[in-house]
N, C-alpha and C positions, 0 to 999 in steps of 0.2 A: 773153616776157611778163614784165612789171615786176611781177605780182601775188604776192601772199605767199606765196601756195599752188604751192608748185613742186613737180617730182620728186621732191627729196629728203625732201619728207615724205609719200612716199607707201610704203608696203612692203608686201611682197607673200610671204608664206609660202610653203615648198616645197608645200605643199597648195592652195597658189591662194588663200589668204582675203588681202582688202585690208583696209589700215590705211591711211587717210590726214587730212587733213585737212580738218573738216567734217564726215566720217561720222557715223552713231551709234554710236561706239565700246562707249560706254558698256556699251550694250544686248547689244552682240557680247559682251561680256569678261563679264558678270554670268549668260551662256547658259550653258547646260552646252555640251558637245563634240557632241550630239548635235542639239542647237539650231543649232549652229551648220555642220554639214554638211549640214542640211537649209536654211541660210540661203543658201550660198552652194555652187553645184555646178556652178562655172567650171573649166574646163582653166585650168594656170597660165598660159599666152599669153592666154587668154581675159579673165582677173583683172588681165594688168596692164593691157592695153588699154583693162577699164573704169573701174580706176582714174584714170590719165588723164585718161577723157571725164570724170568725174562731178566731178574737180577743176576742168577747164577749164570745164567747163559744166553748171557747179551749181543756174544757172535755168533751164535746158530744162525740167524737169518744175515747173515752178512754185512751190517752194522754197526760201525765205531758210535755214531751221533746218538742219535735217541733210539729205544724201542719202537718196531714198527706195530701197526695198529692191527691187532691178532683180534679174533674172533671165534668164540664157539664153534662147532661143527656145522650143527643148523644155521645157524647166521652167515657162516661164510661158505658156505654151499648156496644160499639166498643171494649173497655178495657177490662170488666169481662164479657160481654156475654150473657147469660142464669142468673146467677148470679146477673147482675147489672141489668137485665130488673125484677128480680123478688124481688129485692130491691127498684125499682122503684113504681112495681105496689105496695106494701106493704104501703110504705108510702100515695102512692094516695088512698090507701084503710081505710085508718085512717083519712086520714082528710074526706074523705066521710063518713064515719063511726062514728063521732061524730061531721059531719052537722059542716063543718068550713065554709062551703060556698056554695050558693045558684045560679042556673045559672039565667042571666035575657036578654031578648033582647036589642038590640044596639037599638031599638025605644022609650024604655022606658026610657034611660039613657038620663040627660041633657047633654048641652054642653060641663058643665063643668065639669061633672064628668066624659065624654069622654077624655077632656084634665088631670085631675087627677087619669087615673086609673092606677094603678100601673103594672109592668111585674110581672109576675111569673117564679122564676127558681129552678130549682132541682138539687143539686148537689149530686155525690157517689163518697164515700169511702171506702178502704179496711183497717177494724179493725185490730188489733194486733191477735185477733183470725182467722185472714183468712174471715170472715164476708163481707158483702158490707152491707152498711148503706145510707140512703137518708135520706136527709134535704131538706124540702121543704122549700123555702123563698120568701118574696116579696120586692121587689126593694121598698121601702120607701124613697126615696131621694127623689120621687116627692112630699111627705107631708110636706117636708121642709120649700118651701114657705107660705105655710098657715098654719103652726103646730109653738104654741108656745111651746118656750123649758124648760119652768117650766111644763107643765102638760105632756110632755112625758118622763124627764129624769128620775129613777128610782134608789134609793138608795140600794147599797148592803154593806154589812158588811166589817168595816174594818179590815185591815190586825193585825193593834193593838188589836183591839176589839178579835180577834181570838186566839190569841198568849195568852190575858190574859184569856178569856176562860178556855183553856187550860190548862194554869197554875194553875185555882183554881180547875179545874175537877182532875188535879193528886194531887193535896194536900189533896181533900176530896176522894179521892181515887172513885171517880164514874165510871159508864158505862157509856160509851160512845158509841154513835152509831150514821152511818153517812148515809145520806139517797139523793135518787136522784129521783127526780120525773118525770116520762115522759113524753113528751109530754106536756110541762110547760103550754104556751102560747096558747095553740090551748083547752085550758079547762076556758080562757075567754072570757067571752062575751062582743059584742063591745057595746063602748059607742060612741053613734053617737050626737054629742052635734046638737041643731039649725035643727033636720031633718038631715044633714049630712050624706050620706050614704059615703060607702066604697066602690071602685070598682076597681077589678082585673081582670088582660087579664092571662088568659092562651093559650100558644100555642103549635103547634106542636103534637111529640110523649106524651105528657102528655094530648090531645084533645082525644085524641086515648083511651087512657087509662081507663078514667072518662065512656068514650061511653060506653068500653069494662066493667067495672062494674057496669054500671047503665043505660042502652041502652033509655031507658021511662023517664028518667029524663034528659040528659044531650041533646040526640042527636039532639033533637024537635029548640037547641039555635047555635048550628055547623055551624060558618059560614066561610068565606075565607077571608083573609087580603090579600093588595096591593101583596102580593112575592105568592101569592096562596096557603099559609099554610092554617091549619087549626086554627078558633080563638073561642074562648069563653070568654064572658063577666059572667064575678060572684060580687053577692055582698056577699061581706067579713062579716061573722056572729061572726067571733072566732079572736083572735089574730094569728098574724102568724108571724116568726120568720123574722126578715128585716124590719116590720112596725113600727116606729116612736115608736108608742103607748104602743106597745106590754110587754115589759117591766112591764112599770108602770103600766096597768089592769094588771098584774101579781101579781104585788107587792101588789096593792091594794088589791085580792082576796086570797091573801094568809095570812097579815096583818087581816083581819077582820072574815077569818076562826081561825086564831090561836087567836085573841081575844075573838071570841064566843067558846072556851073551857077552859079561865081564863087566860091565856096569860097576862102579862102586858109590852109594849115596855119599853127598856132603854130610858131616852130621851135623852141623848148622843149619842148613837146609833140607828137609824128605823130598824136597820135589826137586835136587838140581845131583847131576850122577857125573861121574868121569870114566874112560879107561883109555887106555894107550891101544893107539892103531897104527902101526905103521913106524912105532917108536916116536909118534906124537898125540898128545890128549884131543880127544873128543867127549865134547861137553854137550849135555842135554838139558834143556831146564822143561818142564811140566805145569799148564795150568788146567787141570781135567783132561780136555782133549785136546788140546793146540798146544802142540810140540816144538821145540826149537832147537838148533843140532847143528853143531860146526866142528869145523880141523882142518887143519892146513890145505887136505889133497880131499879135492870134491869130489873125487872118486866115493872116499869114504861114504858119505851123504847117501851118493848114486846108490851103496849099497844097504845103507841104512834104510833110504828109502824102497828099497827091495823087500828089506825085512817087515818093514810096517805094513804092509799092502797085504804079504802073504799072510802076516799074523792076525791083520785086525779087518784087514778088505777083504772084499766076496763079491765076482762078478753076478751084477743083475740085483745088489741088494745094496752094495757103496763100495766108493773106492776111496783111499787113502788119498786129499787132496797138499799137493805140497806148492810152494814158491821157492823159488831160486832166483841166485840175481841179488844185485845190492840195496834193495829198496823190499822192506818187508811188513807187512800190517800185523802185527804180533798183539792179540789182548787190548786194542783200539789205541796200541801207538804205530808209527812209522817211524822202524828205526833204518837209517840209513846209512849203508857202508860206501855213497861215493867216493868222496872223499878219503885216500888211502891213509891209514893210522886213528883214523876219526871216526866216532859213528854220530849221529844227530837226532836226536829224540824229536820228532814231528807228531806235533796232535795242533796241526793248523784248522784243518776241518772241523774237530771239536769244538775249537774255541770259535769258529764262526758259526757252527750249530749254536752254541751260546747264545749269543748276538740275536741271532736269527729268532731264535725261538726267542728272547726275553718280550713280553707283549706290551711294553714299553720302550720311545725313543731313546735312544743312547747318546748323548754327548760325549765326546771324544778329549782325555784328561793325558797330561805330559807324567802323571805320579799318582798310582794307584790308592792311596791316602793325604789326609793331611797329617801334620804333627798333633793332631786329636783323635787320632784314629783309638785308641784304648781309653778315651773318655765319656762318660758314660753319663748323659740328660734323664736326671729322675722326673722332671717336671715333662717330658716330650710324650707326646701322645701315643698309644699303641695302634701297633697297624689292625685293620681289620683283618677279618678271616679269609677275604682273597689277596691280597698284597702279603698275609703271614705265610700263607702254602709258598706263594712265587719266591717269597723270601729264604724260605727252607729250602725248596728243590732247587735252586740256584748256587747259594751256598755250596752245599753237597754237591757240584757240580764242581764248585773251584775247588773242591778239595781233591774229586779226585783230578782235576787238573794239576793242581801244585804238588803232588804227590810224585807225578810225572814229568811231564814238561814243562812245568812253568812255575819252579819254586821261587820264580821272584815275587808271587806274587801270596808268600805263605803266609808271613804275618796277619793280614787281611782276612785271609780267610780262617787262619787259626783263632781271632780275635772273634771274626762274625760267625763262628759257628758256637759260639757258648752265648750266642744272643736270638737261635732259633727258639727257646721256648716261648719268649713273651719279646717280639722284637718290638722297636719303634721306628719313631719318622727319622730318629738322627741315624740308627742300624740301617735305614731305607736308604737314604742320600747316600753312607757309605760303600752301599752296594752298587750302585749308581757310576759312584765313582769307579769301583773295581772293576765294574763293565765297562765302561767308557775307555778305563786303561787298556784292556785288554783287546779293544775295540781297535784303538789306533796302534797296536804293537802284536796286531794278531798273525803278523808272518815271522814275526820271532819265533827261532827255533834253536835253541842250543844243540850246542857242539861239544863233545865229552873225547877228551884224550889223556892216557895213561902216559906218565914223562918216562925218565929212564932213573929216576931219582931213587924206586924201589922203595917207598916211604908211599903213608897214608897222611894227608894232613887232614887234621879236625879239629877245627876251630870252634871255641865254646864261651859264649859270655851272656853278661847278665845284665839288664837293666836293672836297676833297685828302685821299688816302688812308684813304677808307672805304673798303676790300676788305681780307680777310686777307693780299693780295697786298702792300698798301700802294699798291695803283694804287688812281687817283680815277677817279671818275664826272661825266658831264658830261649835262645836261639845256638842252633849247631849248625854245622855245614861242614860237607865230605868232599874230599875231594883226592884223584889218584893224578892230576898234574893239573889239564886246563877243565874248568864247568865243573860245576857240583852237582854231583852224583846222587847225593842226601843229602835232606835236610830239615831242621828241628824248629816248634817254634809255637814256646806254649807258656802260659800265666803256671808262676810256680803255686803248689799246694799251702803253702806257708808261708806266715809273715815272716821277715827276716830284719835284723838289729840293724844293719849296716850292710854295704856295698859287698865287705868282703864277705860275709855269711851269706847274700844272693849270690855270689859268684861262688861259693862254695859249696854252693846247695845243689845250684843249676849244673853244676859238672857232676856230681854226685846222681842226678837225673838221668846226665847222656853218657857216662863213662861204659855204663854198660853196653851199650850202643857200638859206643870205639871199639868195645876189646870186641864185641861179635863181628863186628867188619872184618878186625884184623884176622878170627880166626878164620870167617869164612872164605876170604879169601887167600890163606893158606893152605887152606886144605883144597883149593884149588890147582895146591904147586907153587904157587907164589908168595912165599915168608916175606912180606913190607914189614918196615918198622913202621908203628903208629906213633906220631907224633902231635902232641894234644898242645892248641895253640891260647897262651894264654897273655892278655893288657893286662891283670889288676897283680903286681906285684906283691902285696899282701897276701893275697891269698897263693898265688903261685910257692911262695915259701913254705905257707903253710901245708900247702901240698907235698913238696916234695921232702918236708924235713919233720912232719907231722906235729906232734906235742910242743918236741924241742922250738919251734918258731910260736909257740901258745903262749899270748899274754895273761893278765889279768882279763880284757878285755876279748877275749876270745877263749876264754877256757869255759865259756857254757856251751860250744858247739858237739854237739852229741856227737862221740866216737867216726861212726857210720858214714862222717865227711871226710875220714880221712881214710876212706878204703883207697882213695887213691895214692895215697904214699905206700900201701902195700902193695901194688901193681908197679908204682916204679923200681921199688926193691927190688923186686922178683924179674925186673925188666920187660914185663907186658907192653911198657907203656911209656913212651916218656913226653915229660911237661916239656916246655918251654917259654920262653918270651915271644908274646908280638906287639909289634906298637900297635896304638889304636886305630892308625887310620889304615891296618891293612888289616883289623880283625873283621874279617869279613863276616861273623856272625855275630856285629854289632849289626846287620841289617835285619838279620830277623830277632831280634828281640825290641827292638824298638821302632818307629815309623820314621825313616830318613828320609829328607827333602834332597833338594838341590844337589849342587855339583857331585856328594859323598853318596846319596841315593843312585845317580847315572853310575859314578864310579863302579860301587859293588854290586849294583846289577849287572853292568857289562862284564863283572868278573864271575858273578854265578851264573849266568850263561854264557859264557866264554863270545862275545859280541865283537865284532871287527874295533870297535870303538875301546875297547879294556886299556891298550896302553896308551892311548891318547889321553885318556882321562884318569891313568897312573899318572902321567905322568905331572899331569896340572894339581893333584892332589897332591903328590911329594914334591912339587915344585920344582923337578928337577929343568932348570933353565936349559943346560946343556941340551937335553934331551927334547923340549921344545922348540930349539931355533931350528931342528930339522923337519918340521911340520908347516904348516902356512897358516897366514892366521884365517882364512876362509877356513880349513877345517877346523881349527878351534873353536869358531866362532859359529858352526851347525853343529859340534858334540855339543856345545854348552845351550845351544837354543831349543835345541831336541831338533833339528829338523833331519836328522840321518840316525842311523839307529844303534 
């Protein structure tokens, strides 16, 4: 999976409690010890397996903000009662009801599929509607050993890949419709490579359960494990949610259903497909099970969502859930096609979940850093071990915010995520501060419009030895007319001689970037030229003229900088000049205050305030005496946004 939220930030205590990314940490860390053993009362195999699921699939319970507070079987049959046992059996009644798994005797199993059978657990929760929900999972950590990680990891859509979506579905003004399909995994069938079988133990109140709806099939295999519970051996027929594999037979059986109805995949992208309906493209993007689907005539949709229902629904066991209409919760954004031509990436609620959960007061800041935002107090003390966790899961929160809706605020977080392992008090105030911004700018929501210009611009520059390292930082930003779409914004790997070697380096980073935009959104039908935006005129020659513009003074720059003179060759790609006060990704490479900060953040989220504050930047008089100085004088005080 390409998503942000990986293993590695997930962690798992020798007592079972998880940490990862998205929780509410917050809430965990501010509990006593005793709050918090009553919160979570997993076996450690149990806690990591849910960690995991609740990373992978953080909308199963209906949920943009944090993971909601899940619970073992027992526990939350103890918790909801009547409610969580009849949540319990429902789920057990679905996967017996579409034959997920088969019971077998402990005489028939080998050795070693005794030693690889996997646990069974079921966790419930209580929906936003009051609801209880179960998820049935299987502990897959034990396929680990013998499961290669090319045939299980499974590709989902990226977050670019969606945003430009997006942007072309509100230019061609389409329906869009967003769809989720039940029960993803548990509608494929396994592939057992070599004879391989699959085999899972079920224990306990869920032996109970199986007996109690299927008494002639299940009871005949009832046996008693070492603690005198009850056990059942199953071989696993279906994917199930925890297994290695599960995934990728997902992906594959949904790949080759959308292909056998004219589907054709991006090859930039596995998870985004096209075909012509009606003598116009309909486009699907894929993140596991939450689908996304537009074309001009919503008929289309009506009958795509036809097909999803028959293919992947079954009365009495799930139904294929969709949204229609201009306002869509797609993967914890809101994207919105009010506004015709426009859509608007909203994660307002997120960012007040932020807020909300951080378990400190927030002060409210006009500028999410200072001009010291990349420097770095050897002598400042380190945080303890509760302020370092809040520190982490916070972070990781603004990332995946600015990844989404709030790239104004990337710098920040690009900076304070290389200061999770061992942060301090002056990384603590920073964060403070980033809260605080976010705090008073949290109905900011950018606006994304494709021009008619037929052109990608990408803008790419370099600060030279802003870090105590004396490495520089390099910032990118995308754009297809108004609002950046992407963008970049990261301390380079290497010390650099001079300005124009960090500026040479730093495009040599995101060049790659540019040409994958331009093809992927080619091969969507739309050929833009890509036009890569460049201040530092040294190197721009160097660029486009390679050796030939090579002095004394630049001839130790390794070859491999000048791939981009062979991309303008070939005409992949073309340079040009920008002046510097409109390189708009001189904001993320460095920390900007004042009037030039307002400026190109109202331009990377396309902000009602953008040509006011062009135009006090370029000083264009003319262009000021039609304004009043009352609005001049709230864009420059911050008081309007």
């Amino acid at each position: 999976s390409r998503g942000e939220a990986s293993k590695t930030d997930i962690r798992v205590t020798r007592r079972g409690r998880v940490y990862g990314v998205g929780q509410s940490e917050a809430s965990m860390l501010n509990a006593d010890q005793n709050a918090l053993d009553e919160l979570f009362e997993y076996e450690p195999t149990e806690a990591r397996v849910l960690a995991y699921i609740m990373v992978h699939y953080h909308h199963t319970f209906e949920t943009n903000l944090n993971f909601l507070v899940q619970y073992n079987v027992h526990k939350g049959i103890k918790v909801f009662g009547e409610k969580g046992k009849e949540a319990a059996m429902k789920e057990m009644k679905q996967l017996h009801d579409r034959t997920v798994f088969e019971p077998i005797t402990r005489e028939q199993l080998t050795k070693v599929e005794k030693t690889r059978a996997m646990e069974s657990h079921m966790f419930l929760a209580e929906k936003r509607d009051g609801s209880i929900k179960g998820r049935t999972v299987a502990n897959g950590s034990t396929q680990r050993e013998y499961t290669d990680r090319d045939t299980t990891a499974s590709p989902t859509a990226s977050t670019d890949s969606i945003l430009i979506t997006a942007v072309i579905e509100a230019k061609q003004g389409r329906d869009v419709m967003t769809a989720d399909v039940p029960n993803a995994f548990v509608q494929c069938d396994m592939e057992h490579e070599d004879g391989k079988r699959v085999v899972m133990k079920i224990r306990g109140v869920l032996v109970d359960m199986l007996v109690e709806l299927s008494p002639e099939i299940y009871k005949p295999f009832v046996l008693l494990d070492m603690n005198g519970r009850k056990l059942l051996y199953v071989l696993v027929l279906k994917g199930l949610y925890g297994m290695l594999i599960a995934s990728m037979l997902y992906y594959k059986k949904f790949k080759k259903d959308s292909e056998g109805i004219g589907f054709e995949l991006n090859p930039y992208d596995p998870c985004v497909a096209n075909r012509i309906v009606k003598g116009k493209q309909q486009t699907i993007t894929w993140h596991v099970d939450d689908i996304k689907s537009s074309h001009i005539d919503p008929k289309v949709n009506d009958d795509y969502h036809k097909y999803l229902q028959e293919t992947y629904g079954e009365e009495g066991i799930g139904t294929v859930k969709v949204t229609r209409g201009k306002r869509h919760d797609y993967l914890a954004i809101i994207l919105d096609y009010s506004i015709p031509g426009k859509v608007k990436i909203d994660m307002i609620k997120y960012v007040q979940g932020m807020i909300s959960d951080f378990p400190y007061d927030v002060k409210e800041y006009d500028c999410p850093w200072t001009e010291k935002l990349f420097k770095v107090d050897d002598g400042a003390a380190k945080l303890e071990i509760k302020r370092k966790k809040i520190f982490h899961t916070f972070v990781m929160k603004g990332m995946f915010l600015c990844k989404r809706a709030r790239q104004d605020i990337h710098p920040a977080v690009s900076f304070l995520s290389t200061r999770t392992g061992k942060p301090d008090t002056g990384d603590w105030q920073k964060l403070l501060r980033l809260l605080g911004f976010l705090k008073k700018t949290q109905n900011d929501v950018p606006t994304l419009v494709a021009s008619d210009d037929e052109r990608i611009d990408i803008h790419i520059d370099a600060a030279f030895a802003v870090h105590p390292d004396y490495k520089s930082h390099t910032g990118m930003t995308l754009t297809l007319g108004e609002g950046v779409i992407a963008s970049a914004s990261s301390k380079q790997k290497i010390n650099t001689r001079s300005s124009t070697e960090a500026e040479l380096v730093g495009l040599d980073d995101y060049v790659s970037s540019a040409l994958w935009y331009s093809l992927f959104i080619g091969k969507q039908g739309f050929p833009l030229e890509p036009f890569i935006h460049r201040d530092n005129t040294s190197s721009l020659k160097l660029e486009v003229n390679g050796r030939a513009s090579a002095g004394k003074r630049t001839r130790h720059f390794n070859i491999k900088y000048f791939y981009i003179t062979d991309l303008i060759q070939r005409k992949l790609v073309k340079a040009v000049y920008c002046p510097t006060k409109l390189m708009v990704a001189d904001y993320m490479s460095k920390p900007l205050t004042g009037t030039l900060f307002k400026f190109m953040r109202s331009w990377i989220m396309n902000l009602p305030t953008y040509q006011i504050l062009r135009n006090i930047v370029l000083k264009k008089e003319d262009e000021m005496e039609k304004c009043s100085a009352g609005q001049y004088r709230s864009v420059l005080t911050g008081k309007t946004n």
